[in-house]
NUKOL-223207 format. One record per residue (C-alpha): x negated, y negated, z negated; residue number from 1; residue in one letter. Coordinates in steps of 0.1 Angstrom, whole numbers, plus 5000, padded with zeros to 4 digits. Example, Ala and Ser with C-alpha at 12.3 -4.5 7.8 and 13.67 -1.06 7.14 Angstrom:
<nodes>
      x      y      z   num   residu
   4877   5045   4922     1        A
   4863   5011   4929     2        S
</nodes>
This chain:
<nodes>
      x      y      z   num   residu
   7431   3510   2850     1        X
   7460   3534   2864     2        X
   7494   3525   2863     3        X
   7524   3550   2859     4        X
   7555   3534   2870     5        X
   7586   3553   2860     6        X
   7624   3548   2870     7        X
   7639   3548   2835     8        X
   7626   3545   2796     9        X
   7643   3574   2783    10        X
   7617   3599   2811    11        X
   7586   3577   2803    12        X
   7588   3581   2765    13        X
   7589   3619   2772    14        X
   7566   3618   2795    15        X
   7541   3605   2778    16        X
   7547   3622   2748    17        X
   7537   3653   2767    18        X
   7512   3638   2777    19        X
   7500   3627   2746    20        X
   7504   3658   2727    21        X
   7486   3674   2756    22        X
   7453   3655   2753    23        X
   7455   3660   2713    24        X
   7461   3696   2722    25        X
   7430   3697   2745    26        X
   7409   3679   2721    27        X
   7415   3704   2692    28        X
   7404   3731   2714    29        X
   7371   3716   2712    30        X
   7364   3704   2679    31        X
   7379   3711   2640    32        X
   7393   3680   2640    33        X
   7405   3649   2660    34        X
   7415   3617   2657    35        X
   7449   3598   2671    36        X
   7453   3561   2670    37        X
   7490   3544   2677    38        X
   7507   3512   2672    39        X
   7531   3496   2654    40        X
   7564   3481   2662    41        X
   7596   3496   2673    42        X
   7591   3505   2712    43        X
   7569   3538   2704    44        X
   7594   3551   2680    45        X
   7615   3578   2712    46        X
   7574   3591   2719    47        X
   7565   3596   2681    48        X
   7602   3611   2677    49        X
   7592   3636   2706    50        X
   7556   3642   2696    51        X
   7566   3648   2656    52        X
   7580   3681   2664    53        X
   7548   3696   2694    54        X
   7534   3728   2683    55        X
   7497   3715   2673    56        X
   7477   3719   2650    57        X
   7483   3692   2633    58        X
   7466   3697   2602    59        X
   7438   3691   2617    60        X
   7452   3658   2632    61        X
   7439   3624   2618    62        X
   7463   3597   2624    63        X
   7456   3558   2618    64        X
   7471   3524   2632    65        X
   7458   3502   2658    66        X
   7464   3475   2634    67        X
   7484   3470   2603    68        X
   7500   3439   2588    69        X
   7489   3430   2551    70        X
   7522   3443   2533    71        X
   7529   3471   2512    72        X
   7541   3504   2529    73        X
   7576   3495   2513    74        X
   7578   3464   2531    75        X
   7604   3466   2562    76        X
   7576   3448   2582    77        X
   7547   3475   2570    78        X
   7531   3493   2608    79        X
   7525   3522   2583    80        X
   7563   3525   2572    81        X
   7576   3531   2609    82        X
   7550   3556   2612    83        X
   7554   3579   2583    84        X
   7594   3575   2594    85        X
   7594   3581   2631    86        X
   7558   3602   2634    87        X
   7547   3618   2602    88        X
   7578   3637   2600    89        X
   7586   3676   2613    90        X
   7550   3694   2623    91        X
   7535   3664   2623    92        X
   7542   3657   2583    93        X
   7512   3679   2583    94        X
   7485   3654   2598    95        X
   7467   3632   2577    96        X
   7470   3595   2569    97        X
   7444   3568   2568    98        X
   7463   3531   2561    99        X
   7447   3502   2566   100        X
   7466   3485   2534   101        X
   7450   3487   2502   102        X
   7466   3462   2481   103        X
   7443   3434   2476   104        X
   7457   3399   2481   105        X
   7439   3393   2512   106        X
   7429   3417   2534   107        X
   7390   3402   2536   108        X
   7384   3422   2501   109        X
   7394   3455   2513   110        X
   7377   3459   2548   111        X
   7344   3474   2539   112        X
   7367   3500   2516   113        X
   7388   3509   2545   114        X
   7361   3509   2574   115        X
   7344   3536   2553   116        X
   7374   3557   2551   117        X
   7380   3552   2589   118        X
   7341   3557   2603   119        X
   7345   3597   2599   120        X
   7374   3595   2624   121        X
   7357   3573   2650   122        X
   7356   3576   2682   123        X
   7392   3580   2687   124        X
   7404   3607   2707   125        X
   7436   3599   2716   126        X
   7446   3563   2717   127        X
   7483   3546   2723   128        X
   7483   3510   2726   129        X
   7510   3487   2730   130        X
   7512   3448   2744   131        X
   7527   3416   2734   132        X
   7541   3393   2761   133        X
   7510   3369   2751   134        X
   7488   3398   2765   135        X
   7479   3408   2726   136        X
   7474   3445   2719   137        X
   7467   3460   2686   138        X
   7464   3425   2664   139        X
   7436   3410   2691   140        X
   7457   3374   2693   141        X
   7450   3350   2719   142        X
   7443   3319   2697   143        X
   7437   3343   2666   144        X
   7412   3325   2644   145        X
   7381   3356   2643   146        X
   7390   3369   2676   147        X
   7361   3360   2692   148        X
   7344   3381   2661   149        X
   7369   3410   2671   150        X
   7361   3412   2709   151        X
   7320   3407   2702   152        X
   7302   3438   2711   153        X
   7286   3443   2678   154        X
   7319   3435   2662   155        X
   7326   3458   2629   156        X
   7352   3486   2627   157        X
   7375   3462   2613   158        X
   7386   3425   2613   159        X
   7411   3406   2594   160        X
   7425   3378   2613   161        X
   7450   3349   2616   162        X
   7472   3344   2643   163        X
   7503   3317   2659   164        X
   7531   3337   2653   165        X
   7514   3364   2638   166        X
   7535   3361   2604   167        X
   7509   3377   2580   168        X
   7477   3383   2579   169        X
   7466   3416   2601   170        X
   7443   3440   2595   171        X
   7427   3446   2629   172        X
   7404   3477   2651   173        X
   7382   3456   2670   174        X
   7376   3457   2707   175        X
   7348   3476   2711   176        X
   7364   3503   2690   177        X
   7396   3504   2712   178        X
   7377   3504   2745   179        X
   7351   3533   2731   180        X
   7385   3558   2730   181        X
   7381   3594   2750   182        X
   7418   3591   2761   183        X
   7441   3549   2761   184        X
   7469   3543   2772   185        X
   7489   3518   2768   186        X
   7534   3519   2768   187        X
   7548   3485   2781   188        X
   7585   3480   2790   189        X
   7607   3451   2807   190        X
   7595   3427   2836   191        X
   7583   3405   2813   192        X
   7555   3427   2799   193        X
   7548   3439   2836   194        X
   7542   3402   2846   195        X
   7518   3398   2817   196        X
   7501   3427   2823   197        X
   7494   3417   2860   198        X
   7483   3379   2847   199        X
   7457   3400   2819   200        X
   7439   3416   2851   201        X
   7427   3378   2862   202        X
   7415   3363   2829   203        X
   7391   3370   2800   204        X
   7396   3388   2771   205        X
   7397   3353   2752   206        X
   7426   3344   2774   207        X
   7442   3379   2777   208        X
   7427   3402   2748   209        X
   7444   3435   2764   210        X
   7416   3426   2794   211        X
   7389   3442   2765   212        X
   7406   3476   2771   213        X
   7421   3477   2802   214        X
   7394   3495   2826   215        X
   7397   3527   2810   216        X
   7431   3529   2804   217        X
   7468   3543   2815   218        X
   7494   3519   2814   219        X
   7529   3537   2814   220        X
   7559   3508   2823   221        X
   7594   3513   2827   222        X
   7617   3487   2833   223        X
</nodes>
């Protein structure tokens, strides 16, 4: 794992969208097309509002979640709405979308449907993760009721899982999927986070499920 500390949010989020757009860049150079997996939530919306407008060529650009709650894209709550808002937008409208929602009442009927869709894209190029405060990443839970199944070596693309505090049900890329990435990194903020982050390095992926993808990743943290 390597660490990039920097001294204020606003730099890091630029930063790493450089970065970011950088690796994407590098990977196109060598093959027609490439793949580049984020997250959810709010704290990666100042890097996709950077990278949305890098002169790539994104139309050769597949973009997919780490992990995707099972609600509509018109759901305020829906991973996929913040990205087609704060990503998809500018150059980047031009990249092409593969949800992981597909409208079934649970998400258990739609996995083998949406792991097909997804194989083509695998292994990830570029991956940006984030972390919970409970040392989650992606929708790997600790306490999460198939997250043993998730973190299992032979684990499929996909999982659909149950979590404390989770709300809905998720729609989950297992472990060994995240960990077999060309490029991770992983965007933490607040002391908090840090802490958790340095408490994930001591335990097992059961305990701290961001342990299953730490040794080949960047972590960026700012305060």
């Amino acid at each position: 794992m390597e660490l990039v500390e920097y001294p204020d949010r606003e730099l890091m989020m630029i930063s790493l969208a450089d970065r970011l757009g950088s690796e994407l860049a590098t990977a196109l150079r060598g093959r027609e097309r490439v793949s580049f997996c984020v997250p959810g939530g709010t704290t990666p919306g100042p890097v996709f509002d950077t990278l949305s407008g890098i002169n790539i060529d994104w139309n050769r650009v597949t973009v997919f979640l780490n992990d995707e709650r099972w609600l509509p894209e018109t759901h305020e709550r829906s991973n996929a709405r913040l990205v087609r808002q704060r990503l998809l937008t500018g150059r980047a409208a031009a990249a092409t979308f593969v949800p992981f929602y597909a409208g079934t009442a649970e998400p258990e009927a739609a996995l083998d449907v949406l792991a097909e869709a997804l194989s083509p894209h695998l292994p990830i190029d570029v991956l940006l993760l984030g972390m919970g405060a409970d040392m989650h990443t992606a929708s790997l839970f600790p306490g999460a009721d198939r997250l043993a199944e998730a973190l299992a070596p032979d684990a499929p693309v996909l999982v659909a899982l149950r979590a404390p505090g989770a709300g809905e049900p998720r729609v989950t890329l297992t472990a060994r999927v995240l960990a077999d990435a060309m490029a991770c990194h992983i965007l933490i903020t607040g002391k908090d986070k840090r802490a958790a982050l340095d408490r994930a390095q001591g335990l097992s992926p059961e305990q701290a499920p961001v342990k299953a993808v730490l040794a080949n990743a960047t972590v960026h943290w700012a305060e």
